[in-house]
C-alpha positions as CSV (number, residue, x, y, z in Angstrom):
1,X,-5.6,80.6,37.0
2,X,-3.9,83.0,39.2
3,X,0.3,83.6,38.3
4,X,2.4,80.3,40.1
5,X,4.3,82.1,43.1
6,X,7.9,81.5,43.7
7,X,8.5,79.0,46.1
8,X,11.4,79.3,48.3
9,X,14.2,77.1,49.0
10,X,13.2,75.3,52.3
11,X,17.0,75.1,53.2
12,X,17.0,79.2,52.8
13,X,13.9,79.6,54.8
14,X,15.3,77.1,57.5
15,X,19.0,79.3,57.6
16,X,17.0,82.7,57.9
17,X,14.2,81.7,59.7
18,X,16.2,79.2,62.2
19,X,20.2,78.4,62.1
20,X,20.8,82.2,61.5
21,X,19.0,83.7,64.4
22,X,19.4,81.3,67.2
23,X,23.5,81.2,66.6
24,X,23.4,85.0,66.9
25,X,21.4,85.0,69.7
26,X,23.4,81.7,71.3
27,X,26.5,82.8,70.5
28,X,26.6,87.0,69.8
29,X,24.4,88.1,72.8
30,X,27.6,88.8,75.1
31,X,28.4,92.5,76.1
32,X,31.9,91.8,74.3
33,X,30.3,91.0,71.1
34,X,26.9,92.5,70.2
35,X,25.3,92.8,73.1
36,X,22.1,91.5,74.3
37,X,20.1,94.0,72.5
38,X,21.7,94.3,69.0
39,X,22.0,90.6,69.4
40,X,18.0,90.2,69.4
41,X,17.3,93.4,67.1
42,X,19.8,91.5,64.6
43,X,18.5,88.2,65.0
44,X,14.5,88.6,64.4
45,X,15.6,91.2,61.4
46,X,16.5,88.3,59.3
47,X,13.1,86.7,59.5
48,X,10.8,90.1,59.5
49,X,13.1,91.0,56.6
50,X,12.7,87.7,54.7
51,X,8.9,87.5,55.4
52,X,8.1,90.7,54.3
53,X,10.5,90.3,51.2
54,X,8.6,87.2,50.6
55,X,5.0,88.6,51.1
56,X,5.8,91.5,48.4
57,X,7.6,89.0,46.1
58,X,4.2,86.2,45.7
59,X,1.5,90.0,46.0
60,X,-0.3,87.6,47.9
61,X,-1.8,88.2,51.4
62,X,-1.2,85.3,53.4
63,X,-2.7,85.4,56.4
64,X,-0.9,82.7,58.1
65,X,2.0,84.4,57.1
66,X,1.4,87.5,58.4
67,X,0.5,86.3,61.4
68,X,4.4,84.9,61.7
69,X,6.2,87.9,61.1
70,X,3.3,89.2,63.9
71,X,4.5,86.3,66.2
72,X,8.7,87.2,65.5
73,X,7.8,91.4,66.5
74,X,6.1,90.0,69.6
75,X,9.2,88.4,70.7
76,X,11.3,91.3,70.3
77,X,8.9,92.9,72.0
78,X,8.8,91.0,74.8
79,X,12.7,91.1,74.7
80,X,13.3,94.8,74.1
81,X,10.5,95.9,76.7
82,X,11.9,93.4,79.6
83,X,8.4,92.0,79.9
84,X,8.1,88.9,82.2
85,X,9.7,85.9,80.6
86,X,5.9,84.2,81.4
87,X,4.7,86.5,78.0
88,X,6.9,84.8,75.7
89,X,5.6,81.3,76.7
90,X,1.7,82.5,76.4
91,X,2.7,84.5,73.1
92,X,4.5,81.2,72.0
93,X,0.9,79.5,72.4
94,X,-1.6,82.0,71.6
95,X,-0.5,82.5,67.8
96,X,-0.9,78.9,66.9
97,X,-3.9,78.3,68.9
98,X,-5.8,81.5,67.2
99,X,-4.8,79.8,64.1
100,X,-6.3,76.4,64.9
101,X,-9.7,78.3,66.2
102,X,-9.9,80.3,63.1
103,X,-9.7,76.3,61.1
104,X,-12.5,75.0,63.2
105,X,-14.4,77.6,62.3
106,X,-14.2,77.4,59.1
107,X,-15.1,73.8,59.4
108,X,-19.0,74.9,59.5
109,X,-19.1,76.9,56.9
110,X,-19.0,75.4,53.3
111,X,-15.2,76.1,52.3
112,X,-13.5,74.5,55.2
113,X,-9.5,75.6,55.1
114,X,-8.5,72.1,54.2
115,X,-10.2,72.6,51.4
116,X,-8.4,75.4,49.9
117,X,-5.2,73.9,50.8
118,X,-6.1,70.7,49.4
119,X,-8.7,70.3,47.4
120,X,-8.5,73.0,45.0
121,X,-7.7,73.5,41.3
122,X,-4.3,74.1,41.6
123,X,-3.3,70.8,43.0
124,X,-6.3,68.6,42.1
125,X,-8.6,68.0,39.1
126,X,-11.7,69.4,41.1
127,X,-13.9,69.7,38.5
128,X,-13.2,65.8,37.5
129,X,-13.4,64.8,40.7
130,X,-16.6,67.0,42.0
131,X,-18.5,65.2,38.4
132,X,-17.7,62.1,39.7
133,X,-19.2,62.4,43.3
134,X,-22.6,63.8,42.1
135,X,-22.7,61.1,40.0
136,X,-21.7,59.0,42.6
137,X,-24.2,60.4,45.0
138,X,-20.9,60.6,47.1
139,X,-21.0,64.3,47.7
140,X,-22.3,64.4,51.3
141,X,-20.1,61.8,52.1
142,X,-16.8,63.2,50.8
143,X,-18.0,66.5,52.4
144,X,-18.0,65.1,55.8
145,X,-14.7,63.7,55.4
146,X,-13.3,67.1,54.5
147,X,-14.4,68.1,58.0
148,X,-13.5,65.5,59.9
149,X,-9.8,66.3,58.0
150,X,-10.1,70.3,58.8
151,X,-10.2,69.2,62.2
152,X,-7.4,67.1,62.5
153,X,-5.5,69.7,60.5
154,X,-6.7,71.8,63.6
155,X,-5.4,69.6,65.6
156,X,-2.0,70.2,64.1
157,X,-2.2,73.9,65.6
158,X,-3.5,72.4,68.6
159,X,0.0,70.3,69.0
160,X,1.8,73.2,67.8
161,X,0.5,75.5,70.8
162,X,1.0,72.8,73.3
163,X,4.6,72.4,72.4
164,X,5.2,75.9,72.4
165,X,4.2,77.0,75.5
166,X,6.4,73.9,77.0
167,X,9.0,74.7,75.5
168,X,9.3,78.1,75.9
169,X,8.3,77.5,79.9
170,X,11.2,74.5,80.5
171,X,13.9,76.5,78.0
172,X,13.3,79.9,78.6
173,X,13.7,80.8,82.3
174,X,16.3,83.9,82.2
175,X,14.5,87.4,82.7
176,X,14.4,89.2,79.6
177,X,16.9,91.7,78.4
178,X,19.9,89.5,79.5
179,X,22.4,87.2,77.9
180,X,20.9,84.3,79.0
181,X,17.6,84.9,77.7
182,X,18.7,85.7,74.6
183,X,20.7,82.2,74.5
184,X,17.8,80.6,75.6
185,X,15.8,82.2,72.9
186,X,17.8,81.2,70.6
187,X,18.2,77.6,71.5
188,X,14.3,77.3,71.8
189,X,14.0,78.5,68.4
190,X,16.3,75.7,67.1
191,X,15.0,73.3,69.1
192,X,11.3,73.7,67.6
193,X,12.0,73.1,64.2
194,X,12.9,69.1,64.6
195,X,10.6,69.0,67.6
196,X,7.2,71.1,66.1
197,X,8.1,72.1,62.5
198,X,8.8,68.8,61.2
199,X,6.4,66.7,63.1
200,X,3.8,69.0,62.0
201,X,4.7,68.8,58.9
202,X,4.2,65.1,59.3
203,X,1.0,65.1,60.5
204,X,0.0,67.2,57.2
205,X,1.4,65.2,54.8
206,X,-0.9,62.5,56.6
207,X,-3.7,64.6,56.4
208,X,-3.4,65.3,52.9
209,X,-2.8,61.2,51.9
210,X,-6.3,61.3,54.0
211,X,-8.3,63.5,51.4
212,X,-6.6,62.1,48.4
213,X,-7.6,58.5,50.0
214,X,-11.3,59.5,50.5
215,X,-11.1,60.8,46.8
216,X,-9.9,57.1,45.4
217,X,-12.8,55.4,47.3
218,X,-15.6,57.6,46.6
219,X,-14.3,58.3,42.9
220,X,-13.1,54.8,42.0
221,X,-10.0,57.6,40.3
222,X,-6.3,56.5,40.7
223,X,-3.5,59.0,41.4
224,X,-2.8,60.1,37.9
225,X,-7.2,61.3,37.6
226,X,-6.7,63.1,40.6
227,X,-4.3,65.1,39.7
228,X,-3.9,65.1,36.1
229,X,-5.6,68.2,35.3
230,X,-5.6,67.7,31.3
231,X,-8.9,66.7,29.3
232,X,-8.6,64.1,27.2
């Protein structure tokens, strides 16, 4: 088994990643305190710092991962070059839609994503279980219902693009490189934790009581087989 990585504290990753950065950029961005560019410079440091310190801590590539630190230097790109507020609401839906592509696709090959985040030795008994569908005969079956959960777990992405781009086009409306972009910035960035973040989160948590349902039926195992990972 590869080394456990250190989970951090969500209420640490919700202070650098959200509360921190949109009240600098709410409430710092004037000319008499920071400014509007130290204000955005400042505020996207903490989470470009944070996720690289985490990548380097775990020595894990995480792709997803990368891709949101990739997503936070876009936005100070978009802010520090004075690009056309309209490129913060397509970069605000492209990164999430990418991501839900890239799970459909690897819904036709044979390790579908929800399968590594789910059904994998580190949170179930695989080897238990995977015994007990070819005995079964179940292992088409349990198979197809791994897809059909990839894709909803695509659809998660799917949401997650939608929301972004309307919330970056109704909330962000200021031209970039002023004051009220920034505070706009900042207030969409709070604003899509309780309204994208968590309801994602939701719909993942559903997923994953999906798979471990399809594992009872076809398995006949209760919660304990599935993921008690001891013999005997």
């Amino acid at each position: 088994m590869p080394p456990a990585q250190k989970k951090p504290s969500p209420l640490i990753e919700i202070l650098v990643n959200v509360v921190i950065p949109s009240v600098i950029l709410m409430k710092f961005s004037g000319p008499e305190r920071l400014g509007t560019v130290n204000a955005l410079i400042i505020a996207l440091a903490f989470p470009v710092i944070y996720g690289g310190y985490d990548l380097v801590r775990n020595r894990h590539v995480n792709y997803i991962a990368i891709l949101g630190l990739v997503s936070v230097l876009l936005t100070g790109g978009i802010g520090l070059l004075k690009l056309d507020v309209r490129w913060l609401a397509i970069k605000e839906a492209a990164i999430p839609a990418l991501i839900g592509i890239a799970v459909v696709i690897t819904g036709f090959t044979r390790s579908p994503l929800v399968k590594k985040l789910i059904f994998n030795p580190l949170v179930m008994a695989t080897e238990r279980i995977q015994d007990t569908l070819e005995r079964k005969d179940n292992v088409q079956q349990f198979e197809n219902k791994l897809r059909f959960a990839n894709h909803c777990l695509a659809g998660t992405f799917a949401f997650s693009a939608v929301m972004n781009y309307v919330l970056a086009k109704v909330i962000v409306t200021s031209d970039t490189g002023t004051v009220a972009f920034n505070e706009e910035l900042g207030k969409m960035t709070f604003l899509s934790y309780p309204m994208i973040a968590i309801p994602s989160m939701i719909m993942l948590f559903g997923i994953m009581w999906y798979v471990i349902r399809t594992i009872r039926r076809l398995t006949g195992f209760d919660l304990e087989e599935i993921f008690h990972r001891e013999d005997g």
